[in-house]
PDB file with one MODEL, atoms N, CA, C and O in Angstrom:
MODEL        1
ATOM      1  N   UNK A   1       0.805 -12.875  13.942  1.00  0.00           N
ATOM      2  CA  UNK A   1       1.586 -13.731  13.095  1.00  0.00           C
ATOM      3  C   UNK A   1       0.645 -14.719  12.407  1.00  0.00           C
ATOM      4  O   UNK A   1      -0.229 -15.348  13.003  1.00  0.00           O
ATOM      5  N   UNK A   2       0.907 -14.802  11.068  1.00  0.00           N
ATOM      6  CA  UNK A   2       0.060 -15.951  10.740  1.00  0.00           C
ATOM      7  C   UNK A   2       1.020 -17.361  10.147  1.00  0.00           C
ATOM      8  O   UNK A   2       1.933 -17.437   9.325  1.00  0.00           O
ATOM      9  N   UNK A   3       0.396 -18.272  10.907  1.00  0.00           N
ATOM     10  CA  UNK A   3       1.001 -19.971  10.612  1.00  0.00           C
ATOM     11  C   UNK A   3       0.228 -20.789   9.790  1.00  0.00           C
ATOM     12  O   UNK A   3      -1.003 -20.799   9.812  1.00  0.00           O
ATOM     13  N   UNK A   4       1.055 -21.604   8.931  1.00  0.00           N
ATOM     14  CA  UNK A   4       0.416 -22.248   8.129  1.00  0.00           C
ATOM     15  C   UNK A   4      -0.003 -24.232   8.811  1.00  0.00           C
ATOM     16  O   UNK A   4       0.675 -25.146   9.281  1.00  0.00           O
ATOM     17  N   UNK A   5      -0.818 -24.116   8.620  1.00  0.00           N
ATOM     18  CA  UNK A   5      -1.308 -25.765   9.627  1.00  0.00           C
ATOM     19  C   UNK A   5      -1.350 -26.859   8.342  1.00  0.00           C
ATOM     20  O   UNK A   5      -2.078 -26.565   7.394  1.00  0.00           O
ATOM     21  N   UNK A   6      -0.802 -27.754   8.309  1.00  0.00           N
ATOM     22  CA  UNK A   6      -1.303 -28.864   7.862  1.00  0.00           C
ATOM     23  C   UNK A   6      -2.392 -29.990   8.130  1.00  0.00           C
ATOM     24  O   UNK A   6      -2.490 -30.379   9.294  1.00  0.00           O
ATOM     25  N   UNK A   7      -2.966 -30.378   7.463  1.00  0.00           N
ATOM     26  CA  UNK A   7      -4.246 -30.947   8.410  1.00  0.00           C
ATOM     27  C   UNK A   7      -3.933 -32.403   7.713  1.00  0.00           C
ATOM     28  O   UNK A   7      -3.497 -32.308   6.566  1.00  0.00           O
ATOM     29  N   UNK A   8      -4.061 -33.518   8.143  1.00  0.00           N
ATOM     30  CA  UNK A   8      -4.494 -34.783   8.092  1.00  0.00           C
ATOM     31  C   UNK A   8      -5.372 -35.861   8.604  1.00  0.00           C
ATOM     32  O   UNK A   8      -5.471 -36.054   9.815  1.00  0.00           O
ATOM     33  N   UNK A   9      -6.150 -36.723   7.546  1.00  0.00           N
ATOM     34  CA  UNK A   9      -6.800 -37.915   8.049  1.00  0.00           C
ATOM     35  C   UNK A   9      -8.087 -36.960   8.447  1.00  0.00           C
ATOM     36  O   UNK A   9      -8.533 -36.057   7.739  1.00  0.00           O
ATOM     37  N   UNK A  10      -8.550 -37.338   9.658  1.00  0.00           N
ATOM     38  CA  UNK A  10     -10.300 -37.068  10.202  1.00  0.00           C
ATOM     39  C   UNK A  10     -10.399 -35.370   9.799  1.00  0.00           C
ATOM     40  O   UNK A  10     -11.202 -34.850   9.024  1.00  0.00           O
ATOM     41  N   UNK A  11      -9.073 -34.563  10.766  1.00  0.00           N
ATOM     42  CA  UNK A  11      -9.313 -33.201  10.681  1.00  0.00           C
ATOM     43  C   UNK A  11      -8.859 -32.455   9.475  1.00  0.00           C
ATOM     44  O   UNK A  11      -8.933 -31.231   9.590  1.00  0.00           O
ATOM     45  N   UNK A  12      -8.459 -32.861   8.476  1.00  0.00           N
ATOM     46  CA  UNK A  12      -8.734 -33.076   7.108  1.00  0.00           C
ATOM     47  C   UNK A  12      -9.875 -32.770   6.391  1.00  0.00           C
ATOM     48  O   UNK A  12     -10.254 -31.763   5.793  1.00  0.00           O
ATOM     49  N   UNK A  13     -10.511 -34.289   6.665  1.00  0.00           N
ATOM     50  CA  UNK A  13     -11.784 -34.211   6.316  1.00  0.00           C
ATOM     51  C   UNK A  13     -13.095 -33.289   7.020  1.00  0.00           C
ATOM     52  O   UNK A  13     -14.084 -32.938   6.376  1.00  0.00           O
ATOM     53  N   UNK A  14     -12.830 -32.947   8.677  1.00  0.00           N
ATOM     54  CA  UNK A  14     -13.659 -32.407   8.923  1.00  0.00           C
ATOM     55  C   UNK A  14     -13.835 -30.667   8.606  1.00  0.00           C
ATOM     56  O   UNK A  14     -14.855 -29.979   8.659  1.00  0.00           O
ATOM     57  N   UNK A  15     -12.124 -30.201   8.189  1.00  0.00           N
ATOM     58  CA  UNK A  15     -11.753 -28.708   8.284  1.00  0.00           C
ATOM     59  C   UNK A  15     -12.453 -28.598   6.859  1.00  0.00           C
ATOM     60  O   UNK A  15     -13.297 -27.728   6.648  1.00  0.00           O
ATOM     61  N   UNK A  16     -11.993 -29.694   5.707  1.00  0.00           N
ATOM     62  CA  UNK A  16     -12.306 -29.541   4.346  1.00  0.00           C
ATOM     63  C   UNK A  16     -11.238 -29.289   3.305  1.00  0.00           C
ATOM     64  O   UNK A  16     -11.438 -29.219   2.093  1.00  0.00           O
ATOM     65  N   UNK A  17     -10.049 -29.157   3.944  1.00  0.00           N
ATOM     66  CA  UNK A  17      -9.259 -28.930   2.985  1.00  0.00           C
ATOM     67  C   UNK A  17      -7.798 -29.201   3.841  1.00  0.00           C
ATOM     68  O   UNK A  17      -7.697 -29.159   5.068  1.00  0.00           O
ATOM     69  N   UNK A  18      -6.511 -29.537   2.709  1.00  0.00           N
ATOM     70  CA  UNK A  18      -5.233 -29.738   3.356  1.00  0.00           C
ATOM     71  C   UNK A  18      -4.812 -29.086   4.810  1.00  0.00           C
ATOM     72  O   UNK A  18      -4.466 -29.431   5.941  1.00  0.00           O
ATOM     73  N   UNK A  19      -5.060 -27.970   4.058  1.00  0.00           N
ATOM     74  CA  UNK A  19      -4.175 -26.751   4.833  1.00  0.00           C
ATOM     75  C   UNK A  19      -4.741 -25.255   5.064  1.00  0.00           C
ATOM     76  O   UNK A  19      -5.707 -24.916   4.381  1.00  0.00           O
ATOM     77  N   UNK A  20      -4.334 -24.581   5.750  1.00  0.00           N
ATOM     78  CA  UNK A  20      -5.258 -23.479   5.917  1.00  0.00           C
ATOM     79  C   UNK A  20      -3.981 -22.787   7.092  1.00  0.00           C
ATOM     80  O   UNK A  20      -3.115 -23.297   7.803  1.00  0.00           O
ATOM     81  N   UNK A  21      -4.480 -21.261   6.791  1.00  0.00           N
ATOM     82  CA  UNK A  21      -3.048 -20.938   7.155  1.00  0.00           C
ATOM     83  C   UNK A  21      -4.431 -19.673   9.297  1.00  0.00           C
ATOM     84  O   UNK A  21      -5.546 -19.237   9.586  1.00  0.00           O
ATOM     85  N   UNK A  22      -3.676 -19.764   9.602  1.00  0.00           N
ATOM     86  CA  UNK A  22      -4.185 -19.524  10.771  1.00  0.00           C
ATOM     87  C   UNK A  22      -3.395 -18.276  11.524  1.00  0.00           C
ATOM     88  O   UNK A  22      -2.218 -18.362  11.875  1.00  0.00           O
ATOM     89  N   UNK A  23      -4.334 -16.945  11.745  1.00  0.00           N
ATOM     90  CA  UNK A  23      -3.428 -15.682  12.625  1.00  0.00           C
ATOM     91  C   UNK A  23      -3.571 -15.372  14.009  1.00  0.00           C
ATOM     92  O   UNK A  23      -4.730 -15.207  14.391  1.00  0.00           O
ATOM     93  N   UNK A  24      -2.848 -15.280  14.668  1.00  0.00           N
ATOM     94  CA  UNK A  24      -2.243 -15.164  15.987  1.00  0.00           C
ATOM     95  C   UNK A  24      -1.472 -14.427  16.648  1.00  0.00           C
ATOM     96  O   UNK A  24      -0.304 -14.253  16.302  1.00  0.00           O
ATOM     97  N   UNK A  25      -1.917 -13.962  17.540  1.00  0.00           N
ATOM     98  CA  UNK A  25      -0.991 -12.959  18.192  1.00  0.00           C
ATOM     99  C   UNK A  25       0.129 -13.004  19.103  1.00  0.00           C
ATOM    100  O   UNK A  25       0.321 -13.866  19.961  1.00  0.00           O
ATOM    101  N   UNK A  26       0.799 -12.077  18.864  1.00  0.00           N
ATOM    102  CA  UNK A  26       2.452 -12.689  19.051  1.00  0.00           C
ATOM    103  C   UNK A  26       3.423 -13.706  18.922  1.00  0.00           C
ATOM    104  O   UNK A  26       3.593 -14.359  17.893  1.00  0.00           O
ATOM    105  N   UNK A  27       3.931 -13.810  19.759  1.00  0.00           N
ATOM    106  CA  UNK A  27       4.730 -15.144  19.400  1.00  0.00           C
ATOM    107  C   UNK A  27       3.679 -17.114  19.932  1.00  0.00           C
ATOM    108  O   UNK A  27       4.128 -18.111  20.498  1.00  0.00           O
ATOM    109  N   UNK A  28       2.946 -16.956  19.643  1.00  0.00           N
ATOM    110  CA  UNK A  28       2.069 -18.182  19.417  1.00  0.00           C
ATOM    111  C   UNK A  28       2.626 -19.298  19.806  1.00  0.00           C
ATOM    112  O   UNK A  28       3.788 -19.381  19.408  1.00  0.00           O
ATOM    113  N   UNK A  29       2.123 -20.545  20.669  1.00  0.00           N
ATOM    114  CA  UNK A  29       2.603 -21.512  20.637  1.00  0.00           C
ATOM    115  C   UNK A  29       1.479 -22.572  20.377  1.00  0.00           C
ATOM    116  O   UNK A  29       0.301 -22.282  20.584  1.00  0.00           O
ATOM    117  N   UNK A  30       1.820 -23.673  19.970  1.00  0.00           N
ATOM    118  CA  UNK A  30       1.112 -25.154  19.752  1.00  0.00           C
ATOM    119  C   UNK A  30      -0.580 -25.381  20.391  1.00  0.00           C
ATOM    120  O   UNK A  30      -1.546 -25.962  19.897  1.00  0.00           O
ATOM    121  N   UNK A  31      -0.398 -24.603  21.756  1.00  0.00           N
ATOM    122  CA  UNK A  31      -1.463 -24.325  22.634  1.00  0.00           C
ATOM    123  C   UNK A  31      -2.367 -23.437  22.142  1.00  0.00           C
ATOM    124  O   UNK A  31      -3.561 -23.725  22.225  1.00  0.00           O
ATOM    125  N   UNK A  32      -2.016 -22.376  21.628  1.00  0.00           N
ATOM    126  CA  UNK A  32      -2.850 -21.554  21.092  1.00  0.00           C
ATOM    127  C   UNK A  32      -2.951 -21.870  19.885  1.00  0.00           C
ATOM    128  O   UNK A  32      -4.020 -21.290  19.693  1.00  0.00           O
ATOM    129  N   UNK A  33      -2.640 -22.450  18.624  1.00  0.00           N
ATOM    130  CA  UNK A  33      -2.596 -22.949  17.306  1.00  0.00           C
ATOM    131  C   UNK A  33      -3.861 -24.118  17.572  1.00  0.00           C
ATOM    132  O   UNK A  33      -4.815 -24.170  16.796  1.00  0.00           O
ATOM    133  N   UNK A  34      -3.745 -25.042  18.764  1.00  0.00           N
ATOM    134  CA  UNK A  34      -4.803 -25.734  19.224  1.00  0.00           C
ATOM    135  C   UNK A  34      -5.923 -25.364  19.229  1.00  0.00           C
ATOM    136  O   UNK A  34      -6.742 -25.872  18.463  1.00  0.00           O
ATOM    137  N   UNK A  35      -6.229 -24.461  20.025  1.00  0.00           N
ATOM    138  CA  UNK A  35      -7.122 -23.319  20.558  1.00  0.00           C
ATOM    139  C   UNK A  35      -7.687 -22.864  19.409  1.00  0.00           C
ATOM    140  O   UNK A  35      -8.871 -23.101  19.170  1.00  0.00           O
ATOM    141  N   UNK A  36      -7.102 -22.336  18.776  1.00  0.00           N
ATOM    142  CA  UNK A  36      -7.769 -21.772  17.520  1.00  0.00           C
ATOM    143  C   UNK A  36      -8.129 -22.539  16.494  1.00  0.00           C
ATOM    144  O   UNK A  36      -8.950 -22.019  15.737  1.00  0.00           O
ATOM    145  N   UNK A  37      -7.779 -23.589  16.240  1.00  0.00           N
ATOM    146  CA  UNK A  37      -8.393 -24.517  14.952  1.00  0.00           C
ATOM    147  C   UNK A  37      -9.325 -24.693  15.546  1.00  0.00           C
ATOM    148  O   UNK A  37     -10.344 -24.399  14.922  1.00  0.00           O
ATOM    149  N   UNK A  38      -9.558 -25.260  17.061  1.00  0.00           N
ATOM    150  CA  UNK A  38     -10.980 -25.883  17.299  1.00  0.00           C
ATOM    151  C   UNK A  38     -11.612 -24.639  17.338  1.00  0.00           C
ATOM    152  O   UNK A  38     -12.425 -24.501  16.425  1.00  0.00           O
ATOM    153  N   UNK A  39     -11.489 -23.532  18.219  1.00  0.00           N
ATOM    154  CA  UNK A  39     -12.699 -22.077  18.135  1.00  0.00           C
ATOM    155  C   UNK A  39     -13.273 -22.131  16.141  1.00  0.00           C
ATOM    156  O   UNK A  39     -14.423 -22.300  15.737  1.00  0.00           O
ATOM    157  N   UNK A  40     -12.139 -21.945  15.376  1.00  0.00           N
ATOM    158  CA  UNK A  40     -12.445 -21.889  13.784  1.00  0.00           C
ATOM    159  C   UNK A  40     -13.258 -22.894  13.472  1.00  0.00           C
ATOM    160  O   UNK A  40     -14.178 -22.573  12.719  1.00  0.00           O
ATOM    161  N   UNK A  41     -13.204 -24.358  13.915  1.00  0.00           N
ATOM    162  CA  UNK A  41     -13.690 -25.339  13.059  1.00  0.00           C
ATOM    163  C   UNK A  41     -14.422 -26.530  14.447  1.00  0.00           C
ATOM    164  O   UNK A  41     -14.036 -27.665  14.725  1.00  0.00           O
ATOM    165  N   UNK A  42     -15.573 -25.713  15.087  1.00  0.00           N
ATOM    166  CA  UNK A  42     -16.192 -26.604  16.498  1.00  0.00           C
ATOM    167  C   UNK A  42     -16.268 -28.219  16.248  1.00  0.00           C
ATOM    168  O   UNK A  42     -16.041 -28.981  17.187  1.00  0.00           O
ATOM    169  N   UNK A  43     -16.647 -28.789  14.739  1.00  0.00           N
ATOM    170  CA  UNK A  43     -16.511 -29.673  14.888  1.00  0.00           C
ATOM    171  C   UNK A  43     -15.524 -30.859  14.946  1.00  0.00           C
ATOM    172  O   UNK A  43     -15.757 -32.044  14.708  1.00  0.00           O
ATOM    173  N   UNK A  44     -14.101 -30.132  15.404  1.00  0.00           N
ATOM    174  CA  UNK A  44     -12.999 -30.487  15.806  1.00  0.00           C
ATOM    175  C   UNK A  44     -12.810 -30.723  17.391  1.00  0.00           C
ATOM    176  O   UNK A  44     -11.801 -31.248  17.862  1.00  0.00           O
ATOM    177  N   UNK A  45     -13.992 -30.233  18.216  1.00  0.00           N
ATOM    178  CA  UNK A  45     -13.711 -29.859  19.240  1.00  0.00           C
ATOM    179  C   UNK A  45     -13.679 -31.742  20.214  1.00  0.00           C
ATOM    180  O   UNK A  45     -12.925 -31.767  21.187  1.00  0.00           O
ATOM    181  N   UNK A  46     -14.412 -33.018  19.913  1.00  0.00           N
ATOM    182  CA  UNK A  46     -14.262 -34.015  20.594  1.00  0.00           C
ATOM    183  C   UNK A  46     -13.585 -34.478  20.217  1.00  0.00           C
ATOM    184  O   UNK A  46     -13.582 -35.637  20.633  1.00  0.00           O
ATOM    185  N   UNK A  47     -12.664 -34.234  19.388  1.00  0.00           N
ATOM    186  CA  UNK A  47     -11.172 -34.975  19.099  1.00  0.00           C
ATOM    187  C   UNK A  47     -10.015 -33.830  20.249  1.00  0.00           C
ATOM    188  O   UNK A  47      -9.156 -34.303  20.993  1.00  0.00           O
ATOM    189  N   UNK A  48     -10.243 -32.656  20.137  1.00  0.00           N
ATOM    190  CA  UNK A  48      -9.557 -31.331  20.635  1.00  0.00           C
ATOM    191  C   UNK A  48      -7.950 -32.400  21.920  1.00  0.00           C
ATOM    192  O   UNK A  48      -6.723 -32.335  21.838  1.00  0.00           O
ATOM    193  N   UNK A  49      -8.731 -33.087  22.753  1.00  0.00           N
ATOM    194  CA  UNK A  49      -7.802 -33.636  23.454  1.00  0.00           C
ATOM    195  C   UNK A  49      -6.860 -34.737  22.708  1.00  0.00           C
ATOM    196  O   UNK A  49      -5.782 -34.863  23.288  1.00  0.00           O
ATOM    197  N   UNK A  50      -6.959 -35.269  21.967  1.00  0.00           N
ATOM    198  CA  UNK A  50      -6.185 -36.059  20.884  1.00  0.00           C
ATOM    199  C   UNK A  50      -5.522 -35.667  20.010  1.00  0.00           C
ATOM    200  O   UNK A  50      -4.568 -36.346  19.630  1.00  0.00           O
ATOM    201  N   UNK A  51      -5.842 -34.387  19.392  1.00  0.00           N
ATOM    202  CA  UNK A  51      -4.548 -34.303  18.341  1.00  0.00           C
ATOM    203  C   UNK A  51      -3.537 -33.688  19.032  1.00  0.00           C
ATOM    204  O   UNK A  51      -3.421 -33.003  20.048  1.00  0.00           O
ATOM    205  N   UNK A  52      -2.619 -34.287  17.890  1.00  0.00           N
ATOM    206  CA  UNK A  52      -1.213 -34.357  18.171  1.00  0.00           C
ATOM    207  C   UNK A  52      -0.425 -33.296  16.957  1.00  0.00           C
ATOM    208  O   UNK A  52      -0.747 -33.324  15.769  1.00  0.00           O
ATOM    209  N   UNK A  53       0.393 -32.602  17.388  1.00  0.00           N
ATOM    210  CA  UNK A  53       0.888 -31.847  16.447  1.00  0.00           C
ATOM    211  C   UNK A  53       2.571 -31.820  16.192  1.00  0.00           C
ATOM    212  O   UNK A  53       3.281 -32.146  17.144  1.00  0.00           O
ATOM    213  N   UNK A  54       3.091 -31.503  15.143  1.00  0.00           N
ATOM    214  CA  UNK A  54       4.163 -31.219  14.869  1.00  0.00           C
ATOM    215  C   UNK A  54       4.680 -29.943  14.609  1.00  0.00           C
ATOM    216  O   UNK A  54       4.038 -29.017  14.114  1.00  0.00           O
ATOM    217  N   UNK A  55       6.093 -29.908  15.024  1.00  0.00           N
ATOM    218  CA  UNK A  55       6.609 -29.090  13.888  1.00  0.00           C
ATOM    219  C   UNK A  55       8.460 -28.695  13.997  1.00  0.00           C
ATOM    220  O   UNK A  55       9.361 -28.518  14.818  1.00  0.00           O
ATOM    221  N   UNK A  56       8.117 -28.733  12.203  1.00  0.00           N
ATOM    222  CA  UNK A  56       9.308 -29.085  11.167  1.00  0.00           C
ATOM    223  C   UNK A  56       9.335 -30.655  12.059  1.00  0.00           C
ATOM    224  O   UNK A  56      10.232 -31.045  12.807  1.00  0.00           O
ATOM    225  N   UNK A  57       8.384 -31.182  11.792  1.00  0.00           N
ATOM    226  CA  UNK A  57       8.562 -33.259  11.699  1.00  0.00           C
ATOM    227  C   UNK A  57       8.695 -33.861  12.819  1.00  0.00           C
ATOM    228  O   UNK A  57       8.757 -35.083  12.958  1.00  0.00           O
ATOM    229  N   UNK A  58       8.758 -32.857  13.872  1.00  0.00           N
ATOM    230  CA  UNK A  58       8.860 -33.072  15.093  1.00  0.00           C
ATOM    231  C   UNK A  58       8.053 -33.112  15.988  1.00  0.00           C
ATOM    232  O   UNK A  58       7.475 -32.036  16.141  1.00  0.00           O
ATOM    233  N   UNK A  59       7.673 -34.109  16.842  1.00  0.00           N
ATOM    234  CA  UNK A  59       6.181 -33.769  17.639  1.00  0.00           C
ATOM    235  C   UNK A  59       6.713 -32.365  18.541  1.00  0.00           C
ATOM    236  O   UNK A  59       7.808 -31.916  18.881  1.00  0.00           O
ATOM    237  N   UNK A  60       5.460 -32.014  18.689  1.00  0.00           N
ATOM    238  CA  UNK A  60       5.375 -30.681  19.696  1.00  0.00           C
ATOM    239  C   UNK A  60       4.260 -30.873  21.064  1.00  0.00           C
ATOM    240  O   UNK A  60       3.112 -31.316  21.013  1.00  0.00           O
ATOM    241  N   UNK A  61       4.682 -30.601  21.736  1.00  0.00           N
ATOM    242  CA  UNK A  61       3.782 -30.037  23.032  1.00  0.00           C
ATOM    243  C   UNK A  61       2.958 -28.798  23.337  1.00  0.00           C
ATOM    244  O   UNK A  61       3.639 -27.900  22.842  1.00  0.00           O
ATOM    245  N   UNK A  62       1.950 -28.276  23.836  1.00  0.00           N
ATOM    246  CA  UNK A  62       1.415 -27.467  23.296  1.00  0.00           C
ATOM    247  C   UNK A  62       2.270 -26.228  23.941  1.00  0.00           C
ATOM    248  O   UNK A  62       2.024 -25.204  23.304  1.00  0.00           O
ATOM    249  N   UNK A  63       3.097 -26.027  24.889  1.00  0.00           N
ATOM    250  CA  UNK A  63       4.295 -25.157  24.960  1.00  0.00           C
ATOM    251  C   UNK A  63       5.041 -24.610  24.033  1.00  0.00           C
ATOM    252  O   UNK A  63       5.398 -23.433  24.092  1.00  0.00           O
ATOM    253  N   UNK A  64       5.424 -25.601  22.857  1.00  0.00           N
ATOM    254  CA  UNK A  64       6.251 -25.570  22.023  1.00  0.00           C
ATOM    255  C   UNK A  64       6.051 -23.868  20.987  1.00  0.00           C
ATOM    256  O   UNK A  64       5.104 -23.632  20.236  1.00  0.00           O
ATOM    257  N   UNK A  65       6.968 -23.139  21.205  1.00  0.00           N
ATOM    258  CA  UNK A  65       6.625 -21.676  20.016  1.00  0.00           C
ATOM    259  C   UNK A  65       6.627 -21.759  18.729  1.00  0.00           C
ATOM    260  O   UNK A  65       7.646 -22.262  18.257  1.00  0.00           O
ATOM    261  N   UNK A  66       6.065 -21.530  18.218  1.00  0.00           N
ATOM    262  CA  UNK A  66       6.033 -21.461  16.657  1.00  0.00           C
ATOM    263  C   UNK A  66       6.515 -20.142  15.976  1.00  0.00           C
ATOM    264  O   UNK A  66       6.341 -19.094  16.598  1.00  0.00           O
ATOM    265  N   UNK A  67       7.121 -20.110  14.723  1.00  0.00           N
ATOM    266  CA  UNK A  67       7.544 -19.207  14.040  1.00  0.00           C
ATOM    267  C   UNK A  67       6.921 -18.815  13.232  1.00  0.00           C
ATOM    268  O   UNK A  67       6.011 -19.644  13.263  1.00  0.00           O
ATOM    269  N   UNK A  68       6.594 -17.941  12.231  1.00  0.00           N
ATOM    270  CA  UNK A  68       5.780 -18.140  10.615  1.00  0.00           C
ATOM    271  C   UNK A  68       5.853 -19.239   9.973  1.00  0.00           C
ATOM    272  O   UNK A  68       4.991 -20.085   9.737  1.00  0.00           O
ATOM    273  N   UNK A  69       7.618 -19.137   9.535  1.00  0.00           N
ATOM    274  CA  UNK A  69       8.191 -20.406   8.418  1.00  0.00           C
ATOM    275  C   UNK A  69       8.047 -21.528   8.702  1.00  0.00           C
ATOM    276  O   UNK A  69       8.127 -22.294   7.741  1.00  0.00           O
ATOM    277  N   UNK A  70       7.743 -22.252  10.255  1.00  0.00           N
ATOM    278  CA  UNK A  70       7.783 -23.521  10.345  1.00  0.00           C
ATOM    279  C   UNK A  70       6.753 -24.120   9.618  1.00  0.00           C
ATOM    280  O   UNK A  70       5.826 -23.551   9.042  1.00  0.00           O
ATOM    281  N   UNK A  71       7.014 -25.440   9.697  1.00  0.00           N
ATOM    282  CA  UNK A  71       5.919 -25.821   9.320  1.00  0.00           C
ATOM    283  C   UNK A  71       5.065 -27.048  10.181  1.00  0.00           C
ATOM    284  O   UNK A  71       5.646 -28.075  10.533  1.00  0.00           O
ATOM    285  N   UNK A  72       3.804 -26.836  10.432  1.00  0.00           N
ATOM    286  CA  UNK A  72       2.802 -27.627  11.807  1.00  0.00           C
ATOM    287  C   UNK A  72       2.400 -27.893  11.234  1.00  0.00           C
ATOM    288  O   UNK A  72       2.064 -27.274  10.224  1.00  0.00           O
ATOM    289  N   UNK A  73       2.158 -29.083  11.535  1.00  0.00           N
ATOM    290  CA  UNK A  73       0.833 -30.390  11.450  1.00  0.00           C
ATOM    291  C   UNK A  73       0.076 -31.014  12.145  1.00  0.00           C
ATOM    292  O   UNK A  73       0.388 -31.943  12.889  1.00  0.00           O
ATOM    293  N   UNK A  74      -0.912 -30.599  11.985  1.00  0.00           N
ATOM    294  CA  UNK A  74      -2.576 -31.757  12.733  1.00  0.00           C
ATOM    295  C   UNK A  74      -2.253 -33.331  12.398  1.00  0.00           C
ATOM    296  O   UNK A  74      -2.300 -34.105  11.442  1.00  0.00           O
ATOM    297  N   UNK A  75      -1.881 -33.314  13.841  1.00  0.00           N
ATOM    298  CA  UNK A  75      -1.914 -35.302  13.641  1.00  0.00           C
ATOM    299  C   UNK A  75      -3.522 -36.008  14.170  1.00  0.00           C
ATOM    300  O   UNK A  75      -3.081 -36.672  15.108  1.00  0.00           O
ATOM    301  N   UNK A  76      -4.715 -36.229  14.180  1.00  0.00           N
ATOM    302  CA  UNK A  76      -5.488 -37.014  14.638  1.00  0.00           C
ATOM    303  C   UNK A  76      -5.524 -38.112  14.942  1.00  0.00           C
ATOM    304  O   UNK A  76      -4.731 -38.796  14.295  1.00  0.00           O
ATOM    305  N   UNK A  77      -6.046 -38.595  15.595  1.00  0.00           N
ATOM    306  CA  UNK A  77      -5.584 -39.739  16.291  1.00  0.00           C
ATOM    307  C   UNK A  77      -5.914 -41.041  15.299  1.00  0.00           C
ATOM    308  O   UNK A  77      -6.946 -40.796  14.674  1.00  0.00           O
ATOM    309  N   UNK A  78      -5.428 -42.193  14.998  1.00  0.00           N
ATOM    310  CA  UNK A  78      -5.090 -43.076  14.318  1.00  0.00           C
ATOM    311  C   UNK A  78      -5.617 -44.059  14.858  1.00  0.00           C
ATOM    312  O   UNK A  78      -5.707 -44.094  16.085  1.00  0.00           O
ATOM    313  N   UNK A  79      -6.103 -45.118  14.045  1.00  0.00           N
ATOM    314  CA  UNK A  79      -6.079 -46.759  14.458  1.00  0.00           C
ATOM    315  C   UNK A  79      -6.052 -46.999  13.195  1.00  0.00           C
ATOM    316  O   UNK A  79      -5.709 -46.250  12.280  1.00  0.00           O
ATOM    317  N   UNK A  80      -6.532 -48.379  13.155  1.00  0.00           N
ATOM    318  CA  UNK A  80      -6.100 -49.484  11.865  1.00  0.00           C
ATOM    319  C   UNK A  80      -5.396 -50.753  12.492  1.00  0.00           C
ATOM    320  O   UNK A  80      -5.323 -51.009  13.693  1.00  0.00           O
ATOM    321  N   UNK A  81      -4.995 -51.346  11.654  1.00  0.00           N
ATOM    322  CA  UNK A  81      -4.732 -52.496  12.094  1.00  0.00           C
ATOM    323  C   UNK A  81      -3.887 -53.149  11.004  1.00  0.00           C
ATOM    324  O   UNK A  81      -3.471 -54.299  11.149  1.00  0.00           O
TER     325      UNK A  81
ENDMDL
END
């Protein structure tokens, strides 16, 4: 199956681009969508325990299954003030 990822903020900048669509076998969940951005893009890998993901707007757990149509997002971790 292939899912389409949204990327924001650091992993954004570190992937290089918005979005990037990612393939997987079988029915895929959050855990493995994890798994695979960092294997694709290593220098994601010391954030790897921090991002946070969604989907359809909703946080997810890395349990959570994914479909094709949904739509996931790379949350990285935030500060500011």
């Amino acid at each position: 199956m292939i899912v389409r990822l949204l990327l924001f903020a650091v992993a954004r900048d570190i992937v290089g681009c918005n979005s990037l669509e990612i393939e997987l076998p079988g029915v895929p969940n959050i855990g493995a969508v994890r798994a695979e951005l960092v294997r694709s893009h290593p220098r994601l890998a010391p954030l790897e325990k921090y991002l946070m993901f969604s989907v359809n707007a909703r946080y997810a757990g890395d349990d959570q299954l994914v479909r094709a149509d949904d739509e996931i997002a790379c949350l990285p971790p935030a500060s500011g003030g």
